[in-house]
C-alpha positions in Angstrom: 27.2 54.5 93.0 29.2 57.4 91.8 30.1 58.8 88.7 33.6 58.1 87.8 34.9 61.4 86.5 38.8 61.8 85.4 39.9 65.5 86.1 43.6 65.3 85.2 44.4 66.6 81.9 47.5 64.6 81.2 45.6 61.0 81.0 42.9 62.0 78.7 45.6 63.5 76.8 47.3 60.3 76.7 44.3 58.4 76.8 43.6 60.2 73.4 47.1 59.6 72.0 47.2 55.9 72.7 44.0 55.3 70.9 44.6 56.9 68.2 47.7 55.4 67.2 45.7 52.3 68.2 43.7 53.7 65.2 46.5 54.6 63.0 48.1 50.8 63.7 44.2 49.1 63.0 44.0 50.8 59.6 47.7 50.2 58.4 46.8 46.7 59.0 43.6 46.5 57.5 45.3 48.7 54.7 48.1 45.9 53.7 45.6 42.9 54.7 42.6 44.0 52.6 40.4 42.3 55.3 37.7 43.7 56.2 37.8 41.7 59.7 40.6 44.0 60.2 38.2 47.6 59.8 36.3 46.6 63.0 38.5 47.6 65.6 39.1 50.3 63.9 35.6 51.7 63.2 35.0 51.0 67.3 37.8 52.9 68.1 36.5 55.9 65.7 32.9 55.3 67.4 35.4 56.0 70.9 37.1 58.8 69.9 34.1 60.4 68.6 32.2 59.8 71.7 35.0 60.7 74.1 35.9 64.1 72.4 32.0 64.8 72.1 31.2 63.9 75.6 33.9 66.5 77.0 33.1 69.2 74.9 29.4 68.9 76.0 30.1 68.7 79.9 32.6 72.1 79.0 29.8 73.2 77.6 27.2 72.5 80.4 29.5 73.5 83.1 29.4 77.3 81.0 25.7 77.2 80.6 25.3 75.8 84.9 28.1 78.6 85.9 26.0 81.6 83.3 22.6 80.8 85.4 23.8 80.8 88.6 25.1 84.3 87.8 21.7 85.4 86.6 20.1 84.5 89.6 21.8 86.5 91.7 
């Protein structure tokens, strides 16, 4: 099975945008609610933004590191 891997700047730019006025929308409601129910989306969605922005700086990163070795060994 292959790795599913999105290449096309514009969606994860939208991709980001969406959820984070997903984000903005979960915490006005948990703001005016005073629910706590309401934070869990909202902490998930964090966790996802977190891990999303993290997990593409790292492959940038890894891609730097792979392209920097392959030059040395020449």
């Amino acid at each position: 099975m292959e790795r599913t891997v999105f290449k096309n700047q514009n969606f994860y730019i939208l991709l980001i945008t969406f959820l984070g006025i997903l984000l903005c929308w979960n915490l006005w409601t948990f703001w005016n609610s005073k629910n706590l129910i309401a934070l869990i989306p909202a902490i998930i969605q964090i966790l996802i933004l977190t891990a999303g922005l993290y997990i593409n700086h790292f492959s940038n990163t890894t891609v730097e590191v792979k392209n920097i070795e392959e030059f040395q060994n020449q």
